[in-house]
N, C-alpha and C positions, 0 to 999 in steps of 0.2 A: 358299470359295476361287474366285478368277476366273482364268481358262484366256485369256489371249492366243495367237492362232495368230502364228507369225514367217513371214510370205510373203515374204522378202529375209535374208540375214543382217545387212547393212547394215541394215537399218531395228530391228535390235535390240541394235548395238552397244554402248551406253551402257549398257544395261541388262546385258546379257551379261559386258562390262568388269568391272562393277561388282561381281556375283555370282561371277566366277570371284577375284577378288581373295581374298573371302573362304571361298572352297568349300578342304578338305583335300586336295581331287584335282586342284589347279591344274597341268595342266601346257602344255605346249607345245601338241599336240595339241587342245586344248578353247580355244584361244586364236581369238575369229571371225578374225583372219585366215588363221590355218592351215585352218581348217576353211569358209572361203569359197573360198579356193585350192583344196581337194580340192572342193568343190559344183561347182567349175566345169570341172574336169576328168574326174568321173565323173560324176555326176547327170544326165546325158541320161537316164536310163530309171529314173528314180525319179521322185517327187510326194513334194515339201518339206511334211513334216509337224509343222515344229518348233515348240515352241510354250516359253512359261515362264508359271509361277504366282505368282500374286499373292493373299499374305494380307491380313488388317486393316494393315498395317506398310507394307507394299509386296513387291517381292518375293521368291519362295523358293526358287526354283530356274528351271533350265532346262531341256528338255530336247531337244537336239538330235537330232530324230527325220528319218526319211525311210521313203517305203511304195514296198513292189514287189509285185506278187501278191498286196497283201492282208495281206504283212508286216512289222512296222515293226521298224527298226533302228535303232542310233546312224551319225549321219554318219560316215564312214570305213569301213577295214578293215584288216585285219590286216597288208596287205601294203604298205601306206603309214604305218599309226598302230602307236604301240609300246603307247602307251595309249590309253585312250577311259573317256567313262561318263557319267554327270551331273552336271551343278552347279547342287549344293545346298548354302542356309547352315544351318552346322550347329546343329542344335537343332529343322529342320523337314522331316527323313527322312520320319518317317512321315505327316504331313500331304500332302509332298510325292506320295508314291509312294502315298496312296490316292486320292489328284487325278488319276495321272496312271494308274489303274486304269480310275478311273472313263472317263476319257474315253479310252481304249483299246476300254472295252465301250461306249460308247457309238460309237464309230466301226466299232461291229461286226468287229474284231478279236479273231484267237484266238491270235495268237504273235507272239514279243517277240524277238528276237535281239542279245542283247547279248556284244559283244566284248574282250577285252585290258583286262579290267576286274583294276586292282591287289590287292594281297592285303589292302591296310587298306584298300578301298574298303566306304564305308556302304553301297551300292547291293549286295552280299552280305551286307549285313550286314541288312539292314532288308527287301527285297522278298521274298524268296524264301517268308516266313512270312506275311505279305500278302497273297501270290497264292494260296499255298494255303491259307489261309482261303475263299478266295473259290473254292476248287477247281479252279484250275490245277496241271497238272504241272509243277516247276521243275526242271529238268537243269542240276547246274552239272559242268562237266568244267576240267581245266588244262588250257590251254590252250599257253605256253611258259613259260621260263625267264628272269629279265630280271638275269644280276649286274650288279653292282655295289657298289663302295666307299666308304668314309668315310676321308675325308681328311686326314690329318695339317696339322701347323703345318711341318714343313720336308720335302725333299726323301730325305734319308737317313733321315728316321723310317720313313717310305713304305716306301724300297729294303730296311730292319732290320725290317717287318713282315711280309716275303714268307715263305714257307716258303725250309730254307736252299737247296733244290736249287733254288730260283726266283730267290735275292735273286744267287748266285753268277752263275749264267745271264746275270740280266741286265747285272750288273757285265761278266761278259767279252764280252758281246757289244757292250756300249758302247766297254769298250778294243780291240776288231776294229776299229770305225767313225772311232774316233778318231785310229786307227792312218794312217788315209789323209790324204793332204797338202791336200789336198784335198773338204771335206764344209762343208753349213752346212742348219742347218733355219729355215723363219721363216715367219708368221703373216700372213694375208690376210684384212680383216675388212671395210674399207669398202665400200657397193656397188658401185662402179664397177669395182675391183680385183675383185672377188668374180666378176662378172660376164664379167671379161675371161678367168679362169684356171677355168672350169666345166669348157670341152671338154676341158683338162686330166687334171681330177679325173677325169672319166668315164672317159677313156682310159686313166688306172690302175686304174680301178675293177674296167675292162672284163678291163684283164688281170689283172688278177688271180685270176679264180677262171671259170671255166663259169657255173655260176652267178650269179652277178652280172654277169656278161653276156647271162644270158638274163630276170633280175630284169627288166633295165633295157630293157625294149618301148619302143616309138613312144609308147604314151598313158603310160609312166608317165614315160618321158623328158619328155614336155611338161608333165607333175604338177611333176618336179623343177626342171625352168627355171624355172614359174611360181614355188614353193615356195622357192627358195634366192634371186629378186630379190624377194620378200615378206618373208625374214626380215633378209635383209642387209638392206634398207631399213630394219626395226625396230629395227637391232642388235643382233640377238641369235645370230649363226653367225659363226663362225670357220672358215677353210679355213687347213689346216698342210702344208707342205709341204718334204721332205727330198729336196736335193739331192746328187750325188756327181758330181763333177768338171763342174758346172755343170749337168746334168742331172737333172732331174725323176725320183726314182725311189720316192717313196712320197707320198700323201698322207690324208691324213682329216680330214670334214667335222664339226663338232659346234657345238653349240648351246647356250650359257650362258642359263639361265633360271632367276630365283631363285638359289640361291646353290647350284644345281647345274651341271654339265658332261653334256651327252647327247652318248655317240661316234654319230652318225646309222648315218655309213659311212667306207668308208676303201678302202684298194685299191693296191696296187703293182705295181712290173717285176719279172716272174719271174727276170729273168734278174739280180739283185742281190740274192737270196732270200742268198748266202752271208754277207751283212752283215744280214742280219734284218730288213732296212728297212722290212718292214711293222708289228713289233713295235716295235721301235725309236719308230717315225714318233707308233705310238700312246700309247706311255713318254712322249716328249716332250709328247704332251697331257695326259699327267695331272703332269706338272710346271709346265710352264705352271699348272694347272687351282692348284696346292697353290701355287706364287707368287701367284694373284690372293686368296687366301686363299680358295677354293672349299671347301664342306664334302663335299661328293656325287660320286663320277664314276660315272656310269650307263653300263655298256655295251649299255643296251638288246637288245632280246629277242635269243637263240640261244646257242646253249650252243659256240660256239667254242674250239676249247682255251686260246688266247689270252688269253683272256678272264682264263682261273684263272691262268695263267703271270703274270698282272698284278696279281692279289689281289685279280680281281672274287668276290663272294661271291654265291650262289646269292637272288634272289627269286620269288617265281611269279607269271602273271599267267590269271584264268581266264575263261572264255567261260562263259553261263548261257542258256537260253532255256524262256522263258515260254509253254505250251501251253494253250490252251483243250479244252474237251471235245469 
C-alpha cells in the first residue's frame, strides 16, 4: 500500500471527490469543501496530517487527519460537525486501517481521537479489533443522539404517521397560524440572497435560546459566514423563513445532500412562541423536504423535544479513542 501525505486540501480534491462518492459515510461533513472551510477556521494550532491510501487499483481511502501534542484526530469537532470519520471504498476496511496503523506507529503516535462516528460506520466496525490485536486500548463511548426520519410520498402520510397526541398538536397549531390575516413562509437558496438574509437568521437564532447564543462566539461566527457562502455556492443549503404580519419570526438553516434534508439550525422570536413558529418553521421544512420527493430528514445531533413532537426517531452517533501503551 502507498501512503500519500495531503499538505493542502485543494491539492487532493479529485481524488478525495472521487472516494467520497463511493465511501457509505458520504456526508456533508467529509465533503473537502466543508472540511477546508473548517481547516481554515480552526487549524492555527494543528500540523495537517492528512494523508489517503493507494492499492494496486488506485485508491482506498482517505484519511483526514490533523496532530496536536502528539495526537491525531479527524478534521473537525463535535461542535461544528454532526458527523465525521473516513473515506473508505468499501471492500478495503481492513487493508485500509492496517496502512493507516502502520503509519500511526510509525509517526511514533499512541492515540487516535475519533469523533461523531455513525452507528453503521465501518470504522467501528473494522479498527477497534485491529488495534487491539496490535495491543492498543480501544474506548468506544456514545457520544449523542442524532433523530431522524424517513419520509413518506405525501404530506398527510407524514402528519397520519405521528403519534395521535403529535399528529393533533400539529394540525391545531397550523389552524392557530392560519388563523391570521396575515402569514407567509418561503425559501432562500441562491448565494447572493443567502448571503444578504444570514444577519437575519443569526438574530433569530440568537434569540432564541441562551444557548445558541452563546454557541455562536467570534471564531465560530466566522466558521459560519465562511461555511454558509461555500455551501450556497455549491447549492446545497436552503434558508426558510416564516413571516407574521411582514415580519421575520422564525427561521431554519438546512442542507439537501444526496437525497437527504440536514435541519443544521434554526431559531426564532420568543415573543411569537404563542403561534409555535419555531416548530411550525421547521414542519414546513420537512414538507418542502417530502415535495422535492426527499427520503431522509436528519434532525442531526441533540435530543430536543421537538425533534420527537416531529417523528424524528432516535440514531446514535459514538466517539472511540485509540491508546497506545
Amino acid at each position: 500500500m502507498k501512503i500519500t501525505k495531503i499538505l493542502t486540501i485543494k491539492d487532493a480534491y479529485e481524488v478525495w471527490s472521487k472516494l467520497l462518492e463511493c465511501s457509505p459515510e458520504n456526508t456533508i461533513y467529509l465533503t473537502p469543501e466543508w472540511q477546508e472551510t473548517w481547516w481554515s477556521s480552526f487549524g492555527q494550532d494543528r500540523e495537517m496530517s492528512g494523508l489517503y491510501i493507494e492499492g494496486p487499483n488506485g485508491p482506498i481511502g482517505i484519511a483526514s487527519l490533523s496532530k496536536q501534542q502528539g495526537t491525531f484526530s479527524l478534521l473537525g469537532n463535535p461542535e461544528t460537525f454532526d458527523y465525521n470519520d473516513f473515506i473508505i471504498l468499501p471492500g478495503y476496511e481492513k487493508e485500509f486501517f492496517t496502512t493507516l496503523l502502520d503509519y500511526l506507529e510509525s509517526e511514533g503516535s499512541s492515540r487516535l481521537e475519533l469523533y461523531s462516528l455513525r452507528e453503521s460506520s465501518p470504522t467501528l466496525f473494522y479498527l477497534p479489533q485491529l488495534a487491539r490485536d496490535r495491543g492498543y486500548t480501544v474506548d468506544i463511548s456514545e457520544e449523542d443522539v442524532v433523530p431522524g426520519l424517513e419520509l413518506p410520498q405525501e404530506w398527510e402520510s407524514y402528519v397520519g404517521s405521528l403519534s395521535r397526541k403529535d399528529r393533533h398538536e400539529l394540525r391545531r397549531k397550523f389552524r392557530r397560524l392560519e388563523s391570521l390575516p396575515s402569514w407567509r413562509w418561503y425559501i432562500v437558496e441562491d448565494e447572493n440572497s443567502v448571503l444578504s438574509h444570514i444577519d437575519e437568521f443569526l438574530r433569530l437564532m440568537r434569540l432564541s435560546a441562551l444557548e445558541k447564543s452563546e454557541y455562536m462566539n467570534a471564531e465560530r461566527e466566522i466558521f459560519f459566514r465562511k461555511m454558509t457562502k461555500t455551501t450556497a455556492s455549491l447549492g446545497l443549503m436552503k434558508l426558510f423563513f416564516l413571516e407574521i404580519d411582514g415580519v421575520h419570526v422564525a427561521s431554519s438553516l438546512c442542507f439537501d445532500y444526496g437525497r437527504s434534508r440536514l435541519l443544521y439550525n434554526s431559531g426564532y422570536d420568543p415573543e411569537s412562541s404563542y403561534y409555535s413558529v419555531g416548530l411550525l418553521m421547521n414542519a414546513l421544512c420537512i414538507k418542502d423536504a417530502i415535495n422535492l420527493e426527499l427520503q431522509y430528514f436528519d434532525f442531526l445531533r441533540g435530543a430536543e423535544p421537538y425533534k420527537y413532537h416531529l417523528g424524528g426517531v432516535n440514531h446514535d452517533i459514538f466517539s472511540m479513542v485509540v491508546k497506545g501503551s
